[in-house]
C-alpha positions as semicolon CSV with decimal commas, in nm:
position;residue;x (nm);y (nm);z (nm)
1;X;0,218;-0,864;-1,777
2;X;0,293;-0,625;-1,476
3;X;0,351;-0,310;-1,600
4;X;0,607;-0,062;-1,388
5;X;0,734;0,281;-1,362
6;X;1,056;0,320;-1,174
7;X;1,034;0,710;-1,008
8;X;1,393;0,761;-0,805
9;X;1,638;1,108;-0,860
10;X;1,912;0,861;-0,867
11;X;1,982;0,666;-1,194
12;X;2,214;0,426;-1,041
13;X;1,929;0,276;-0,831
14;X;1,661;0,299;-1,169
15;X;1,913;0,083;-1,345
16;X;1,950;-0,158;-1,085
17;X;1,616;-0,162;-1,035
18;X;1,566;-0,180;-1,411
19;X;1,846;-0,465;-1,418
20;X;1,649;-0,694;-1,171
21;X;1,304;-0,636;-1,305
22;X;1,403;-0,758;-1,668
23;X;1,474;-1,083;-1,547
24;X;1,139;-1,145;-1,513
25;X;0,908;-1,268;-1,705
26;X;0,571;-1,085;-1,624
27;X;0,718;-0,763;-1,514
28;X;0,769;-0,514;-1,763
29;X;0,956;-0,156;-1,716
30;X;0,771;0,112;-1,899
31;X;0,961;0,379;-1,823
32;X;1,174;0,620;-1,555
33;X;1,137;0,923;-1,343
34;X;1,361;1,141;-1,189
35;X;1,139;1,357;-0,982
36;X;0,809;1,323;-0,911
37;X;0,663;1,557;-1,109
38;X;0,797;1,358;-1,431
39;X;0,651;1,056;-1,247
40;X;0,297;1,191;-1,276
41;X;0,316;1,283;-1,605
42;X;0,463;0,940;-1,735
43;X;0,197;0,766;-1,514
44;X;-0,122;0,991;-1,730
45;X;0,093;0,880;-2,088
46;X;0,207;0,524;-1,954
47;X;-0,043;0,350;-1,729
48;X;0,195;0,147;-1,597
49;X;-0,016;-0,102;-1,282
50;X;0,278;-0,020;-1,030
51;X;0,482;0,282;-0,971
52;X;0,794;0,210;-0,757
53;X;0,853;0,559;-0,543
54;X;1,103;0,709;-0,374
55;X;1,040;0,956;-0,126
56;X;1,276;1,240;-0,122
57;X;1,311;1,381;-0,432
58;X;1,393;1,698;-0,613
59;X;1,101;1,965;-0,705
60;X;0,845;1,728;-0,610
61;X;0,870;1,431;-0,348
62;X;0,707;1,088;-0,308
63;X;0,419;1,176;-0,091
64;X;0,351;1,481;-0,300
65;X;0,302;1,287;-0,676
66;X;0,104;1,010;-0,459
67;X;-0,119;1,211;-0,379
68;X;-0,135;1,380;-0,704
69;X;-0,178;1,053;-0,911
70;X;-0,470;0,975;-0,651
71;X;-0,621;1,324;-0,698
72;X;-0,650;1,240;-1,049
73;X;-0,779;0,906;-1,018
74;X;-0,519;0,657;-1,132
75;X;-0,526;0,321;-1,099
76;X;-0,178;0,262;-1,074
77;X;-0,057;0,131;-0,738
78;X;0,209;0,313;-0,509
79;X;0,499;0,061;-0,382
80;X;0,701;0,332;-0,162
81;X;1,099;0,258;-0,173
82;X;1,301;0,349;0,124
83;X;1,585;0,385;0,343
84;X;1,446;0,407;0,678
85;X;1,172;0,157;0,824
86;X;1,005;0,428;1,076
87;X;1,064;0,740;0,888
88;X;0,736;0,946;0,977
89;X;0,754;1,035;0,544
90;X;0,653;0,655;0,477
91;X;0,346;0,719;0,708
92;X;0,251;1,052;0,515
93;X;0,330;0,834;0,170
94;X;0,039;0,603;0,300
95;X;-0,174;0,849;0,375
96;X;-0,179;1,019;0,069
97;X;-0,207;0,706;-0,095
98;X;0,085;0,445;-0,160
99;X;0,001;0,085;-0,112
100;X;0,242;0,012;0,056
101;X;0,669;0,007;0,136
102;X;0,990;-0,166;0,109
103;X;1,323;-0,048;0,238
104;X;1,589;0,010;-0,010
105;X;1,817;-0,293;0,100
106;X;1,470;-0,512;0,045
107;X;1,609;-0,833;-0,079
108;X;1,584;-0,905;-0,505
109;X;1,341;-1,145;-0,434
110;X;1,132;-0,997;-0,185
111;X;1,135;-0,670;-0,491
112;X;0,990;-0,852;-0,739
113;X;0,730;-1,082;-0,452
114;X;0,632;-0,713;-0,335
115;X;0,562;-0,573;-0,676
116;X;0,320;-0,837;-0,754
117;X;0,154;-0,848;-0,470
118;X;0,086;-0,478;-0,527
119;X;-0,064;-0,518;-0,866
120;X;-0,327;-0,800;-0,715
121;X;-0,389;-0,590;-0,400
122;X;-0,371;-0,919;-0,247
123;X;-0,190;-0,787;0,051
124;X;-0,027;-0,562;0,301
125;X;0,327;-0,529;0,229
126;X;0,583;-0,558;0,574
127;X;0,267;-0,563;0,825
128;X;0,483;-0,591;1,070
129;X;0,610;-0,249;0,998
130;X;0,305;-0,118;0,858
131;X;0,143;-0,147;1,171
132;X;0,430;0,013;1,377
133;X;0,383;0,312;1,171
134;X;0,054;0,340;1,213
135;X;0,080;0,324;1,566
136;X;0,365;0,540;1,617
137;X;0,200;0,786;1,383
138;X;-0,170;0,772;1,396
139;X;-0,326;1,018;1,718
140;X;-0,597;0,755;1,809
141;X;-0,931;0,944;1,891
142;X;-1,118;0,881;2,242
143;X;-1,240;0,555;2,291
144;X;-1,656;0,533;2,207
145;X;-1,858;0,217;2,290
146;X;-1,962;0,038;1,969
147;X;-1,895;0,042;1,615
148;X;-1,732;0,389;1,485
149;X;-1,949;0,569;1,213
150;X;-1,641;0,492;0,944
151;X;-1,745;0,133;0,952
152;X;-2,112;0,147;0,996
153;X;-2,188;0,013;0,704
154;X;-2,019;-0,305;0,741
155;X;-2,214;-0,609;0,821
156;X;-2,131;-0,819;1,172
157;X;-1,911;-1,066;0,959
158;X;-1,735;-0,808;0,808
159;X;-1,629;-0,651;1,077
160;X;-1,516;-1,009;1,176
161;X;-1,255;-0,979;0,904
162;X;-1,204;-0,601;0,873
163;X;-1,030;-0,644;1,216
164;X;-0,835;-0,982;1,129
165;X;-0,753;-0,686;0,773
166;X;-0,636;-0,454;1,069
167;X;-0,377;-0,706;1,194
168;X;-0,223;-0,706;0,869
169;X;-0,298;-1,075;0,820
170;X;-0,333;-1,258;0,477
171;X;-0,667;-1,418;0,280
172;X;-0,546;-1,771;0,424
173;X;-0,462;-1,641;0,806
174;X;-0,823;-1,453;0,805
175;X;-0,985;-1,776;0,658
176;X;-0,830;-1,991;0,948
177;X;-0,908;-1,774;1,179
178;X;-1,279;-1,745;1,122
179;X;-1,349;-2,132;0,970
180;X;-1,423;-1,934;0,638
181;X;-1,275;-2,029;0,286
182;X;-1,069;-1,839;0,116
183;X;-1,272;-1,740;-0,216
184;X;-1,544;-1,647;0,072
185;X;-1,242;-1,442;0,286
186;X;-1,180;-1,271;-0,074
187;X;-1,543;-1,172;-0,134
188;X;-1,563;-1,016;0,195
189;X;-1,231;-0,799;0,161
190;X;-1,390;-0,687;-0,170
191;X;-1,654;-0,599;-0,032
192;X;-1,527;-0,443;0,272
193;X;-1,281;-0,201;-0,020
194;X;-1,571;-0,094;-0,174
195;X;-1,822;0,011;0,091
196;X;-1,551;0,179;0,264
197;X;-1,416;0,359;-0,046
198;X;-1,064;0,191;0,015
199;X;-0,796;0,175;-0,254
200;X;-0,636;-0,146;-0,071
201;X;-0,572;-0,318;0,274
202;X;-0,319;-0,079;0,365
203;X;-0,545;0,129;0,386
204;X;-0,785;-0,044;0,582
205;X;-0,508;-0,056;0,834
206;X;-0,476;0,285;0,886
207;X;-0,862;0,340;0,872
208;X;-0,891;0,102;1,186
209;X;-0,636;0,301;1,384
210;X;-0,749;0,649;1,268
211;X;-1,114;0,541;1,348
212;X;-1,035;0,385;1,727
213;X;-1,149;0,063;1,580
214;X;-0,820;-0,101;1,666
215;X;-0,547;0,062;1,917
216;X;-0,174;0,018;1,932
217;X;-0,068;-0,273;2,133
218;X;-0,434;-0,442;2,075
């Protein structure tokens, strides 16, 4: 059972939200917040596995409890809700922390798709999008020959896949790409999380750009 906290000021959007998230049978609502300081606290008492969060928000917004419920080390995963697709916020949200976004209008089935896929950290949500933020938003440093120091510790094959991670491409698109299989494509991404002290691919996509490992239009 996926566990979820709904965190939006406006109740008519938690109930719909609430509405379309009871049909289902492996997602469970735990609980509502208006603001995101309410958010926080429900996330310490609830421990729900996904927290779906708006960004703008009375006393304190999206990107603020984010980065708070990082700060304190929670395991629950960010799923950022809203209206605009390049709003420089949703960048900010991802830096602080979220795994990833959907826009409000997001259809009911792509919801519910997006809020498992957050739970399993299986992938990037809209990397389409993901990566135009990153690349409208993210002040690339001066290019250096080889590796950058962020990913030294990565072996040759995983840097193989860490940049196939920085395309925002799936387990099965990496695993075709390189002739690899998937449990081995899976191993590596672990792997890759860990050493680089990532919380999910997301983030590894905004670690590429930040780095100079990948640039836009590459």
């Amino acid at each position: 059972m996926i566990r979820v906290l709904l965190c939006d000021d406006q109740a008519l959007l938690r109930d719909g939200f609430r509405l379309i998230l009871d049909l289902e049978p492996d997602l469970e609502v735990v609980g509502e917040a208006r603001d995101g300081e309410e958010c926080v606290r429900l996330v310490a008492q609830l421990h729900p596995d996904v927290v779906l969060m708006d960004i703008r928000m009375p006393r304190v917004d999206g990107i603020e409890a984010t980065r708070r419920l990082v700060a304190a080390g929670s395991s629950a995963r960010v799923l950022v809700l809203t209206t605009f697709d390049l709003d420089e916020l949703v960048y900010s949200a991802m830096a602080a922390g979220a795994s990833g976004f959907l826009l409000k209008d997001t259809p009911r089935e792509r919801l519910v798709s997006a809020i498992r896929q957050t739970a399993a950290a299986e992938t990037i949500l809209a990397p389409t999008l993901t990566r135009r933020l990153v690349e409208r938003f993210v002040a690339a440093p001066a290019p250096t020959p080889g590796v950058p120091a962020a990913l030294a510790t990565l072996s040759e094959r995983e840097l193989d896949v860490f940049t196939h991670l920085a395309r925002g491409e799936s387990n099965a698109e990496i695993a075709a790409a390189l002739y690899l299989g998937d449990a081995t494509v899976k191993s590596h991404v672990a792997s890759i999380l860990t050493k680089l002290r990532l919380r999910d691919r997301v983030h590894a996509v905004v670690l590429a750009y930040e780095s100079g490992y990948v640039r836009p239009g590459s």
